[in-house]
N, C-alpha and C positions, 0 to 999 in steps of 0.2 A: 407542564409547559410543552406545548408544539414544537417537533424540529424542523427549522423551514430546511427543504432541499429542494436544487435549482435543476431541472431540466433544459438541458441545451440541444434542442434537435428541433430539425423541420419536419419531421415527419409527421403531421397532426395525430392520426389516429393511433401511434406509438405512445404519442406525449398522453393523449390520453389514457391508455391501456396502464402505462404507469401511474399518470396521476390516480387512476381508481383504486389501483393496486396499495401505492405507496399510503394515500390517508387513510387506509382501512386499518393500517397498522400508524394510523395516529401522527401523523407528519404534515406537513402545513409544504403544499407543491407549487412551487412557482415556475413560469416557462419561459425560455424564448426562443425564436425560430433562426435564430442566425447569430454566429460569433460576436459580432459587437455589441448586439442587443443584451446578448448574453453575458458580456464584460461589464456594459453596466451596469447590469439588475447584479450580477453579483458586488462591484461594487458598494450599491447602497444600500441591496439587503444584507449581506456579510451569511449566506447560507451557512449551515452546517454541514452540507456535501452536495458536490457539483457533480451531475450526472451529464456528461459530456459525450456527443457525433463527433466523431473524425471528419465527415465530409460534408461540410456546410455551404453556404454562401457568406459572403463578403468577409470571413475571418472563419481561417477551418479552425479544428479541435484541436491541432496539435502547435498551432500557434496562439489559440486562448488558454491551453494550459500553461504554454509557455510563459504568460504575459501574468497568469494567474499565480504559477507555481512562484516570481519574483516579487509578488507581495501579499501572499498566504501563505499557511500551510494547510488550506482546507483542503478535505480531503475529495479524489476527482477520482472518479470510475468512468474509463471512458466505454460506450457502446457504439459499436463500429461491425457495417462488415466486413471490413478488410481482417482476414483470417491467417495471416502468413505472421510466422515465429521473427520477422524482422520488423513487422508494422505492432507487433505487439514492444518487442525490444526498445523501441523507438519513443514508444508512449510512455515505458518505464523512464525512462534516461530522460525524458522529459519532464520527469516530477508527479506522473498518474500513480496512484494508490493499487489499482485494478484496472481489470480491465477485460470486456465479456463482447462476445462476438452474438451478430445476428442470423438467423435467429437465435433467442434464447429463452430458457425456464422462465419464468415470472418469479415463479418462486425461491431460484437459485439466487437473481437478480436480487430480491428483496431482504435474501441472507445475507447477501454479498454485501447490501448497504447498512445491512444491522451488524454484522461483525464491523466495518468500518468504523460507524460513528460507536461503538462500543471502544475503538481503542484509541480513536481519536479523542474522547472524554476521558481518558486514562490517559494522556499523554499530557491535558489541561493540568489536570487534579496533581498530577507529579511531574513537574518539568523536569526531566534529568540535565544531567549537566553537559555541556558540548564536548569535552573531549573525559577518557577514560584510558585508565593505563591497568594493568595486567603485566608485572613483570616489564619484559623487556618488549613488550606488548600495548602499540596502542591505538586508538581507533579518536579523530578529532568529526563531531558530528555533522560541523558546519562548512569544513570543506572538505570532507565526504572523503578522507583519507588515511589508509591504516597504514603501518610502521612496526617496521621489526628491527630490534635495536639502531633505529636511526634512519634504515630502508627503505624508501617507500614500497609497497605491495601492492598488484592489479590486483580488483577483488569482481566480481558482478554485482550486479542491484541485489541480487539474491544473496551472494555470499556477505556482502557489506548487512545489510539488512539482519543475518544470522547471526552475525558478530557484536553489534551492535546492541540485540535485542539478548545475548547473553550476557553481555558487560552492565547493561544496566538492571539484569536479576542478581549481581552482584554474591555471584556463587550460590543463589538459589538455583534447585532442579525446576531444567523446563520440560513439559512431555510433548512429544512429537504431536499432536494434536493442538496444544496451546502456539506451538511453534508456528504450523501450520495458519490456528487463525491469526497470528499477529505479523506475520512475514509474507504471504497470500491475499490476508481477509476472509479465505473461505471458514465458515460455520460448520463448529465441531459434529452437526447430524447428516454432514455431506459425504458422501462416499468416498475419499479422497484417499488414496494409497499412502501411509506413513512413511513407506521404504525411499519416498521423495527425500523426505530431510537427510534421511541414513545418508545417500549418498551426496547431497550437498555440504554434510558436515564433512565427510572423505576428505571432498573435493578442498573444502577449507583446510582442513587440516595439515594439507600439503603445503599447500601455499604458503601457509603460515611457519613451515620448517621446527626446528627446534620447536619453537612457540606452539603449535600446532597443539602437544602434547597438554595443554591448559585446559582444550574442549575435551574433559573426561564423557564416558557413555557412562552413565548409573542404570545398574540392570533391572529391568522392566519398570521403567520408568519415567527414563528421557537424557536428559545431555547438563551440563552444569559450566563454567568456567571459574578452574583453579589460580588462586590468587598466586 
């Protein structure tokens, strides 16, 4: 069975360049040239991943994901030139999955939406449950909120994301590789520095104080969360 995914961009010869790219790896491409076109066709086709422009006409990207992320959870890569660590920030906190600047690989692009829809199918198959506790430890998934005996904790997309996706391996080990595609999307054959996670688990670990101590390291092999 074909995965429809939704291209949202004016650029024609982009939309193209993707659509050849994307059905060669066996996906069914649908397009439209502008924000609201693009809210309806996803709408009534219900895609499996929305390939979304930040700078549209008549509805940009960052208010169709906004409008999308309040009655989906389909997953949205947005494609943008805007290249600044605050226009990217922006898109996360909006509800985007990823998010890849132009120019870009084709082929990073096409890993980027095959790690996607690999863990958005994993997320079908196993619904986990919306809040999870850990001791005096807890993470509620639906209003995006962690708690240390009672506290609430500022976390980032990244660090809520890290937390989140250790609570629900349920004290299985994860390796910084697995970490990386389910917290990123980037594809385990991508050059990606592992020492990224090291230091965002640091960074949790702090925050999280006492509790902190739950994200153990298992040696040569990845990170775990103690019950």
């Amino acid at each position: 069975m074909e995965t429809k995914i939704l291209v949202v961009e004016d650029e024609k010869s982009l939309v193209r360049l993707l659509k050849y790219n994307l059905e060669k790896e066996g996906h069914k491409v649908l397009s439209a040239e502008d924000g609201k076109a693009g809210l309806a066709l996803a709408r009534k086709e219900k895609p499996a991943l929305i390939i979304l422009d930040v700078m549209m006409p008549k509805l940009d990207g960052h208010e169709l994901c906004r409008t999308l992320r309040a009655e989906s959870a389909v997953p949205i890569l947005f494609l943008t030139a805007k290249k600044s660590e605050l226009d990217r920030i922006l898109g996360l906190k909006l509800g985007a999955d990823d998010y890849v600047t132009k120019p870009f690989s084709v082929g990073e692009l096409v890993a980027r939406v095959a790690a996607l829809l690999r863990r958005a199918q994993g997320q079908v198959a196993v619904r986990p449950p919306t809040e999870h506790r850990f001791g005096e430890l807890s993470v509620d998934v639906e209003r995006h909120e962690v708690r240390v005996k009672g506290a609430l904790v500022t976390l980032t997309h990244r660090e809520f994301e890290f937390l989140k996706l250790l609570m629900e391996a349920d004290g299985r080990v994860l390796s910084r590789d697995i970490i990386l595609e389910r917290v990123w999307g980037y594809d385990r054959s991508m050059d990606i520095d592992t020492r990224t996670v090291d230091q965002h688990i640091a960074r949790l670990r702090r925050k999280l104080g006492a509790e902190g101590d739950r994200v153990e390291t298992v040696l040569n092999s990845g990170y775990k969360l103690r019950r």
